[in-house]
VOVEX-39049 format. One record per residue (C-alpha): residue number from 0; residue in one letter; x, z, y. Coordinates in Angstrom, 2 decimals. Layout:
<rs>
NUM/A/X/Z/Y
...
</rs>
This chain:
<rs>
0/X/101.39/59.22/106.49
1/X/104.74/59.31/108.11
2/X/107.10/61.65/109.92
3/X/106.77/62.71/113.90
4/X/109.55/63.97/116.43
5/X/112.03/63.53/113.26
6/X/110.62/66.60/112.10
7/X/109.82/66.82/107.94
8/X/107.76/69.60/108.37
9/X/105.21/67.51/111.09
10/X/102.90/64.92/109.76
11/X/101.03/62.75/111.51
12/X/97.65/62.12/108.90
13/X/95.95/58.94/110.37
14/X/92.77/58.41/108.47
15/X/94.15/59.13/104.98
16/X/91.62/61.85/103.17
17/X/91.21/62.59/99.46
18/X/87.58/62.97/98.51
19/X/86.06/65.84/97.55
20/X/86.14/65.27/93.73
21/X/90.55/65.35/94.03
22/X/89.97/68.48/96.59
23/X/88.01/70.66/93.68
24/X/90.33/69.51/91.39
25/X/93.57/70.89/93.26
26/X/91.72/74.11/94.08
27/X/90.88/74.55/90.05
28/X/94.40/74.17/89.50
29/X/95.45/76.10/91.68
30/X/92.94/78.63/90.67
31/X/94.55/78.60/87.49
32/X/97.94/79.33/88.61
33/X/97.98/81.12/91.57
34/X/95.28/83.24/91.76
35/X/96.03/85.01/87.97
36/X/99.34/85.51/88.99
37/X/98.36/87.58/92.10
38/X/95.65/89.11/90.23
39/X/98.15/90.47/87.23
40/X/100.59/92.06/90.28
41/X/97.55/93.40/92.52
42/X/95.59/94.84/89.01
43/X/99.68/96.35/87.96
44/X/100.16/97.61/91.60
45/X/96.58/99.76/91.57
46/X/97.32/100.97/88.24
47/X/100.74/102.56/89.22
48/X/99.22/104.22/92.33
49/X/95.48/105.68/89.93
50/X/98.36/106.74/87.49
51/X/99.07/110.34/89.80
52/X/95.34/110.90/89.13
53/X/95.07/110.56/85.84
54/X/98.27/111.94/85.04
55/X/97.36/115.70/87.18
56/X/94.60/115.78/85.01
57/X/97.18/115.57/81.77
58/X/99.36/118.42/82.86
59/X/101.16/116.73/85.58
60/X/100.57/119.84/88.15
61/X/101.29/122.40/85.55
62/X/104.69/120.57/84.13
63/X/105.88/120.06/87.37
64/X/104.85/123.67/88.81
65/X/103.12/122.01/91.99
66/X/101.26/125.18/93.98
67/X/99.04/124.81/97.37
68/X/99.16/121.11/99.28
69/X/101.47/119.74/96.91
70/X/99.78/117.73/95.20
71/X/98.06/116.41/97.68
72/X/101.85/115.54/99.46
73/X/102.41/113.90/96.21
74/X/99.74/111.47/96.75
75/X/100.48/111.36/100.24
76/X/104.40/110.84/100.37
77/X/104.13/107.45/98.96
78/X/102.75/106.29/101.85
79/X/105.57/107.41/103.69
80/X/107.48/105.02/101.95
81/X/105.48/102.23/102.66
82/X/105.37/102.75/106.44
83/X/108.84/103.11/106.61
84/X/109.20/99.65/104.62
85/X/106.32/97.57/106.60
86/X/108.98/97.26/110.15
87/X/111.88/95.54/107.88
88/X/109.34/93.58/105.97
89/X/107.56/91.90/108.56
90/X/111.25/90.30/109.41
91/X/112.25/90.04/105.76
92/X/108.88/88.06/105.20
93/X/109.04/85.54/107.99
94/X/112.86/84.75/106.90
95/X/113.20/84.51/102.92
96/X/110.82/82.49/101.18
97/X/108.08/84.71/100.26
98/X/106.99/84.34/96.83
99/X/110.77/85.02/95.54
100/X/111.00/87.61/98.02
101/X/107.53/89.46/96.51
102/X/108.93/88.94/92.80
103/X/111.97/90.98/93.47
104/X/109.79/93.90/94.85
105/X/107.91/93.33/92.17
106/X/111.22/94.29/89.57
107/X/112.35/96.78/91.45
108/X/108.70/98.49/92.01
109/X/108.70/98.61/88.30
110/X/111.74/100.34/87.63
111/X/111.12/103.42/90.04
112/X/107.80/103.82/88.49
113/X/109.37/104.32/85.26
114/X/111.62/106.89/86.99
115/X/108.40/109.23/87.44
116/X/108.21/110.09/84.21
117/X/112.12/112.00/85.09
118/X/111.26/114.49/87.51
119/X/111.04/118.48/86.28
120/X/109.97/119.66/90.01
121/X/108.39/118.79/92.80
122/X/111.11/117.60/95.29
123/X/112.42/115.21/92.59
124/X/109.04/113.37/91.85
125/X/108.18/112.99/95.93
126/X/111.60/111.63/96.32
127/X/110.60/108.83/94.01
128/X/107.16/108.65/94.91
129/X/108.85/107.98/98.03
130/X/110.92/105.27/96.86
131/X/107.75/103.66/94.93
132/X/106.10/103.21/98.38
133/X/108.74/101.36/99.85
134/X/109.09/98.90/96.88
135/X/105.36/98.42/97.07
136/X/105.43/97.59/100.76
137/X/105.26/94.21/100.82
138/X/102.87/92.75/97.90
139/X/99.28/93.34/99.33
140/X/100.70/91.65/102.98
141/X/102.37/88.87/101.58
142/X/99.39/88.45/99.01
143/X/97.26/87.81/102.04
144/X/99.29/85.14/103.77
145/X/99.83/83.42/100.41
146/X/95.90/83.28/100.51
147/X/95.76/81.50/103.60
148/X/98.48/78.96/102.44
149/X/96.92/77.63/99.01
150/X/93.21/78.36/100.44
151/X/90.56/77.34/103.57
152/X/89.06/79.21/105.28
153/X/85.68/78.76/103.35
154/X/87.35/79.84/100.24
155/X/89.00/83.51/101.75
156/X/86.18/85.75/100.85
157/X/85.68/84.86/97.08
158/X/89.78/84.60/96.47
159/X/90.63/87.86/98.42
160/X/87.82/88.93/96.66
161/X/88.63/88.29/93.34
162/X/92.57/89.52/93.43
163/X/91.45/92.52/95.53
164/X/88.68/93.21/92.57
165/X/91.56/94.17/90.48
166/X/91.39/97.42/92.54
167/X/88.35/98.86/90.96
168/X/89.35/97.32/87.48
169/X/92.06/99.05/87.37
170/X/90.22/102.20/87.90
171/X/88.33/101.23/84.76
172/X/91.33/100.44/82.22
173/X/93.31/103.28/83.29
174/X/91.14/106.00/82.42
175/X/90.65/104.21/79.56
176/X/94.23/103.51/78.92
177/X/95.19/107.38/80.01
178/X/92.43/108.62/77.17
179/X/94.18/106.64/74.53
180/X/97.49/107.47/75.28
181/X/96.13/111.40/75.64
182/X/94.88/111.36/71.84
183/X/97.88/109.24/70.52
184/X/101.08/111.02/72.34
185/X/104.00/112.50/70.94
186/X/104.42/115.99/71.03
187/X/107.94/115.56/72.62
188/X/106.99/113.85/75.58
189/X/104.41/114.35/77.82
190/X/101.07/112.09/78.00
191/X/101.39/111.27/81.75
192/X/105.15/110.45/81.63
193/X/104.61/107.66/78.86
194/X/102.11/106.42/81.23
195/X/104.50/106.15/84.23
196/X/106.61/104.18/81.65
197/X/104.35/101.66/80.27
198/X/103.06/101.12/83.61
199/X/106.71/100.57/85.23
200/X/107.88/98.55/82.47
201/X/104.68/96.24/82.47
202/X/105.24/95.34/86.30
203/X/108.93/94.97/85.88
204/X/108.44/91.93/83.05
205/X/105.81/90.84/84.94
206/X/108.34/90.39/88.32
207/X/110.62/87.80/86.78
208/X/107.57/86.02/85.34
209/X/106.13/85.81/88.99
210/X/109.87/85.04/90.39
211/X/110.07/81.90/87.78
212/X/106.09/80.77/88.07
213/X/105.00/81.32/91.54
214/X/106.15/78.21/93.92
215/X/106.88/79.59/97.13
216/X/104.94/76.49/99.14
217/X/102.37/73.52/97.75
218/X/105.63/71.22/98.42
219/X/107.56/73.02/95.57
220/X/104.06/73.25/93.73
221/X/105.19/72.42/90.11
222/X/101.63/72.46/88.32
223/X/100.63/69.79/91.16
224/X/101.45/65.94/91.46
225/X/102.99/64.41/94.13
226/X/99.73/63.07/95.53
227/X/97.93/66.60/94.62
228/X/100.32/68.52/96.54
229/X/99.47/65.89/99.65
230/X/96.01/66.48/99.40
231/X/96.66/70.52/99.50
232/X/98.51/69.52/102.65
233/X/95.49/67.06/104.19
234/X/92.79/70.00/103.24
235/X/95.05/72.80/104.99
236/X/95.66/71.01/108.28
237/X/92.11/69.78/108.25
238/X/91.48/74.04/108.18
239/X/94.33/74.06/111.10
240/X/96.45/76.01/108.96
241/X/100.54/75.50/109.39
242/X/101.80/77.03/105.90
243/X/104.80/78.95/105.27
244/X/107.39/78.89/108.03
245/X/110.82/80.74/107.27
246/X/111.06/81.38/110.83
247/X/110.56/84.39/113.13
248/X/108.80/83.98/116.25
249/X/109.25/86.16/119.38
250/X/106.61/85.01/121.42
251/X/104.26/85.01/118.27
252/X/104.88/88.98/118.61
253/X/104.62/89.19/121.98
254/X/101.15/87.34/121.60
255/X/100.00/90.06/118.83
256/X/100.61/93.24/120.78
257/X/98.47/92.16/123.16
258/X/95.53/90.92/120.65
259/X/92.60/93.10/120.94
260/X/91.46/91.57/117.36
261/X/94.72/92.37/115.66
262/X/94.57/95.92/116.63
263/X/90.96/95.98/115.21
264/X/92.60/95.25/112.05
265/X/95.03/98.13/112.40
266/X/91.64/100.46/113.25
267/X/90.52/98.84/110.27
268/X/92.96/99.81/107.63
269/X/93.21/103.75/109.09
270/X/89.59/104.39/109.33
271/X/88.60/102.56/105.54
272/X/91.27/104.30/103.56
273/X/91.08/107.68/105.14
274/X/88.22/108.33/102.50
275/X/89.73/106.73/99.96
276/X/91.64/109.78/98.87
277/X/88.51/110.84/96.83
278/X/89.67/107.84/94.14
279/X/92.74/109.78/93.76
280/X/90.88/113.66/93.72
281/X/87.40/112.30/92.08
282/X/89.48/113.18/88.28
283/X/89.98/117.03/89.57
284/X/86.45/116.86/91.26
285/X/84.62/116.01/87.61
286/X/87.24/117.67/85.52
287/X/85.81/121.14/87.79
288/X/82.52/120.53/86.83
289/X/83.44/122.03/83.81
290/X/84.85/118.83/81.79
291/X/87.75/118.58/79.34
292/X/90.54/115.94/80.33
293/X/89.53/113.55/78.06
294/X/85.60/113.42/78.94
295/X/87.14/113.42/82.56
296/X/89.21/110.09/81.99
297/X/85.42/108.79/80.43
298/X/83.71/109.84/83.16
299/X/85.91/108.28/85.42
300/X/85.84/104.98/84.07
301/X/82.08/103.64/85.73
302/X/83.70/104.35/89.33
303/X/85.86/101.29/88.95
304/X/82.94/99.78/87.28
305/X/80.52/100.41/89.92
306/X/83.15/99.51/92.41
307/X/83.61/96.61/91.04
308/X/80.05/95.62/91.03
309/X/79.87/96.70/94.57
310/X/82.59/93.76/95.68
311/X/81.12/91.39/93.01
312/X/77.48/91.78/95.53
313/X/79.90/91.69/99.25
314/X/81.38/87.92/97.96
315/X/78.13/87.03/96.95
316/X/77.08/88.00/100.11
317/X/79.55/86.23/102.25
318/X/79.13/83.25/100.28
319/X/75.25/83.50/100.71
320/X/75.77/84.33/104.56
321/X/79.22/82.86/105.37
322/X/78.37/83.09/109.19
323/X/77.56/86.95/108.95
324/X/80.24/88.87/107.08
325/X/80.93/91.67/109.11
326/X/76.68/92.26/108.30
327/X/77.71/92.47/104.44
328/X/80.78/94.49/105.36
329/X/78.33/96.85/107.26
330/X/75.84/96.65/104.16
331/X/78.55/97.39/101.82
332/X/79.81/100.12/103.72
333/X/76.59/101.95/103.32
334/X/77.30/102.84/99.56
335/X/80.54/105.16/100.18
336/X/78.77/106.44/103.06
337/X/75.54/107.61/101.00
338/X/77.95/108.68/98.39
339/X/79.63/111.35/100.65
340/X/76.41/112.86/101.76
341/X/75.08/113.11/98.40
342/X/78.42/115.17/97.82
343/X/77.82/117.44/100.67
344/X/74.20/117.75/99.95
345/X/73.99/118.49/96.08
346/X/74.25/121.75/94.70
347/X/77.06/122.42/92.09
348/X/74.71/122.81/89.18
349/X/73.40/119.11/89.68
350/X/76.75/118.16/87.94
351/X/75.57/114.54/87.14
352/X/74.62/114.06/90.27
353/X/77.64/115.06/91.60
354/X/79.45/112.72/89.03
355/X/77.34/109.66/90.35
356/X/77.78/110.52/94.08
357/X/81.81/110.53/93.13
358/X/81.31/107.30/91.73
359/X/79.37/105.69/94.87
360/X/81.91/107.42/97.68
361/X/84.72/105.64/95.26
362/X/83.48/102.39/96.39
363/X/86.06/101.51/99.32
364/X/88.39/98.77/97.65
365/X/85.46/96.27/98.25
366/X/85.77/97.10/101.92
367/X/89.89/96.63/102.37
368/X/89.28/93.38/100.17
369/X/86.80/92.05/102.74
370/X/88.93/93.30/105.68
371/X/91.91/91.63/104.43
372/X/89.44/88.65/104.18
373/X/88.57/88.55/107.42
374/X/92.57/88.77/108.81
375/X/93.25/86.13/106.19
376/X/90.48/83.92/107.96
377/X/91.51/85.03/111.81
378/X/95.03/85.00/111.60
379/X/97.00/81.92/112.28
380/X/100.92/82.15/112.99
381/X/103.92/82.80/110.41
382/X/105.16/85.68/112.24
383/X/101.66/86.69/113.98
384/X/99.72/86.79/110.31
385/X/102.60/88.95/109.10
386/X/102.71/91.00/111.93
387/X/99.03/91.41/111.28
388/X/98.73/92.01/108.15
389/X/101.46/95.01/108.54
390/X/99.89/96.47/110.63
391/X/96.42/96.75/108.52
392/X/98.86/98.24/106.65
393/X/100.19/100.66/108.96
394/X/96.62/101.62/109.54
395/X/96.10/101.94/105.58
396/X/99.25/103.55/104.93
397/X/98.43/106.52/107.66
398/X/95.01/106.88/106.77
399/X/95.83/107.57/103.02
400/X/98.44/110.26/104.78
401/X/96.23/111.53/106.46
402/X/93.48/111.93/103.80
403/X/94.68/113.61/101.42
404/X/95.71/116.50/103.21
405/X/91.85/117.45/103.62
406/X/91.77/117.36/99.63
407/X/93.45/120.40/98.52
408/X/93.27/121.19/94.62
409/X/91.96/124.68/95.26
410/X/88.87/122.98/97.48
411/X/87.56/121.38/93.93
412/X/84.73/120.44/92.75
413/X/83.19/120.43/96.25
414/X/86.30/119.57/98.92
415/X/83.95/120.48/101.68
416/X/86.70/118.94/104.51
417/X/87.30/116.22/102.37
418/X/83.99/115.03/101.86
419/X/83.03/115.80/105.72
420/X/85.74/113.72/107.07
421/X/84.74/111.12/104.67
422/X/81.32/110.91/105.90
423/X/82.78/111.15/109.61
424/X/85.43/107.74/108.96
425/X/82.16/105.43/107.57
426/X/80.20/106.28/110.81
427/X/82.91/104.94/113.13
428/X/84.00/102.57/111.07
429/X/80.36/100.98/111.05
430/X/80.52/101.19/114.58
431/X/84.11/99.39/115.04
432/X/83.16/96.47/112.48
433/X/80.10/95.89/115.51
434/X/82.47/95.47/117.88
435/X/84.69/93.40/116.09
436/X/82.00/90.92/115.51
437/X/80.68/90.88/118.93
438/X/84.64/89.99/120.30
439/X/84.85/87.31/117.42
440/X/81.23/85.74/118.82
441/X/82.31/85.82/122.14
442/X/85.64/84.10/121.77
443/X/84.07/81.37/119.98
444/X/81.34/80.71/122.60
445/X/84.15/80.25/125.22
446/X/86.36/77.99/123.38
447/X/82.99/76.10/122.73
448/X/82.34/76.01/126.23
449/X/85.85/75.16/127.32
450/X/86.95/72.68/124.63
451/X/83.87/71.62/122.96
452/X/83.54/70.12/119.61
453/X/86.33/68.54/117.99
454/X/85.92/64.87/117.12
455/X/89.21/63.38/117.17
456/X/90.49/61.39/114.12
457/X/94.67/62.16/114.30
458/X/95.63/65.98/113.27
459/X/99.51/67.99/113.16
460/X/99.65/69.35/109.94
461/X/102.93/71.91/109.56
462/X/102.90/73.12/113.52
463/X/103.18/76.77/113.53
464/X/100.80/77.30/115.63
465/X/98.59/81.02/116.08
466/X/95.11/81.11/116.40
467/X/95.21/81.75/120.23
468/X/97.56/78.53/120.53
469/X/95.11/76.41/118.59
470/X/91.90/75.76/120.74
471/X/90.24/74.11/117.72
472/X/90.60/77.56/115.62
473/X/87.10/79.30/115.68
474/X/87.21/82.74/114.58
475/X/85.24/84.06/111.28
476/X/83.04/86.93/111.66
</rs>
């Protein structure tokens, strides 16, 4: 191995490959070090945002003397901040080294959430519900390009997978966690406001541990040997992957606005989160039903489960099918979609029922977590993966804007709008993921056709190349 064009970051590999034996090694170690570390921040990250659930169900809308769409705006706003924050961050993260940049957010995050336990009012706790959103901005982006640096291709769905499953887990130890702190609380402070504490001050500890541990490239990989973090380099380039480039590319943006596939992924992110905002109202739907808040936080503990299960079955699935995974996304998407129409169909006296059907239209994390699988696996580019990833974020962050608003308080237990729009969002998503796979298919057949199969020996590892730019890329769908 030696250096090209005097440029460090370009090597030539001529013939040198590690077998397969040192290749599952270095991905077990890395397993062991990366991956928990995203999984702690993704699993703290989902437990600050369920916390406004839990904690209206506690006496949050009563303390604060929230009336009408409030609420909902309370769970909306912090989106709001996130949009605003996505523009600077898709500069900020192709310029600073990313995993330092992440574990600063990740302090800062921490410390506004344990300002929501301060607010007496309304317009103080959406001004930092605000300010939460823009601190949160930039984990779940970043997380997915850090993915496609440590991992191949092969190994997107099960990884995304498995750091996006701390999603629905969360769902399950926060009720959980809510119900304890609810029967041990001191009568001088609220229960939901030592929640936003505990939660805040958990995921600001947790920053500087992630700022110390996380190497920000497999150069600087300190867990790794020399010859380990070569091989992580070989099994990368061999995946025509380029790594982290603290660079910003104009023409790599010009090149994703006009990317029908990256504005799929924006489509996406809006049209899988707008029903998502029954995660956030499914505590006042079963608490209507007639429930006290504590049998509310137990009954709201299986929708994580069950949501969890559901992504456990869509990486089995892509790892059973790996050449059809917008047909398990499709499959998956079923679940939430029979769940809604159960709610619409049920009367209010089948109160089980209408439990269970909150539990199966909960199950949308599995679907973002194979979405951002799929970008992960099409995206190649510093500047074009960031660009889109943001903007599945964009999408995300308006849908959950948007959704809310259709789940008014007052609307419980049946949120007729809610649960109609819901229903509407799965159909066309369904019908967009079709598409999606039919432009992948097609793009591979030409580059088939045009460039045929690649046999050549001598490969440029550390070119930031997109996937458009690299005619041996072959899109995953």
């Amino acid at each position: 191995m030696h250096h090209a064009n005097g440029d460090p970051d370009v090597l030539i590999l001529l013939g040198e490959d590690s077998s397969v034996d040192n290749e599952k090694r270095v991905r077990r170690k890395i397993d062991c070090v990366i991956l928990p570390m995203m999984c702690i921040v993704y699993f703290l990250q989902y437990l600050d945002k369920l916390s406004l659930g839990y904690a209206a169900v506690f006496g949050l809308i009563e303390d604060l003397g929230l009336q009408g769409s409030q609420y909902s705006w309370c769970t909306s706003i912090f989106y709001f901040g996130q949009l605003v924050a996505e523009g600077p961050f898709i500069y900020l993260m192709g310029r600073l080294p990313l995993t330092r940049f992440i574990a600063v957010t990740i302090v800062l995050w921490g410390a506004v959430c344990m300002c929501l336990a301060a607010p007496t009012n309304f317009a103080g706790f959406a001004a930092v519900r605000v300010l939460l959103g823009v601190t949160e901005g930039a984990v779940s982006p970043a997380f997915v390009t850090i993915t496609s640096i440590w991992y191949k291709k092969e190994d997107h769905a099960l990884r995304v997978g498995i750091w996006g499953g701390m999603n629905p887990l969360a769902q399950v130890i926060g009720s959980l966690l809510m119900y304890g702190i609810g029967k041990i609380h001191h009568p001088s402070i609220e229960p939901w406001r030592v929640l936003f504490l505990l939660c805040g001050a958990l995921t600001s500890v947790f920053g500087v541990v992630f700022y110390i541990a996380m190497p920000s490239t497999p150069h600087k990989a300190w867990f790794l040997t020399p010859r380990e973090r070569q091989i992580v380099l070989e099994r990368m380039e061999r995946d025509r992957e380029g790594g982290d480039k603290v660079k910003f590319s104009w023409a790599q943006v010009r090149e994703t606005l006009f990317d029908t596939k990256a504005w799929f992924i924006l489509l996406f992110g809006f049209i899988a989160s707008m029903p998502g905002a029954v995660i956030f109202f499914g505590t006042i739907l079963i608490n209507g039903l007639n429930y006290d808040k504590f049998q509310t936080m137990l009954l709201t503990a299986p929708s994580g489960a069950i949501s969890l299960g559901m992504l456990c079955v869509a990486m089995i699935g892509c790892s059973v099918l790996p050449k059809y995974r917008c047909l398990v996304l499709i499959l998956v998407t079923i679940v939430p979609l029979v769940g809604n129409i159960l709610l619409l169909k049920l009367p209010l006296s089948a109160t089980w029922g209408l439990v269970a059907s909150s539990w199966l239209a909960s199950c949308n994390p599995g679907i973002l977590v194979m979405i951002m699988s799929l970008s992960a696996s099409n995206i190649k580019g510093n500047t074009k993966r960031a660009m889109v990833n943001t903007y599945f974020f964009i999408g995300l962050c308006v849908g959950c804007i948007a959704g809310p608003q259709l789940w008014e308080p007052s609307a419980a237990p049946r949120f007729f709008s809610g649960v109609t729009m819901g229903l509407s969002c799965w159909c066309v998503f369904i019908f967009l993921v079709g598409l999606y796979w039919g432009f992948c298919y097609l793009e591979n057949r030409k580059r088939d056709r045009e460039q045929g199969v690649h046999s050549g020996t001598e490969t440029y590892a550390g070119e930031d190349l997109t996937d458009k730019e690299d005619v041996l890329f072959r899109y995953s769908y």
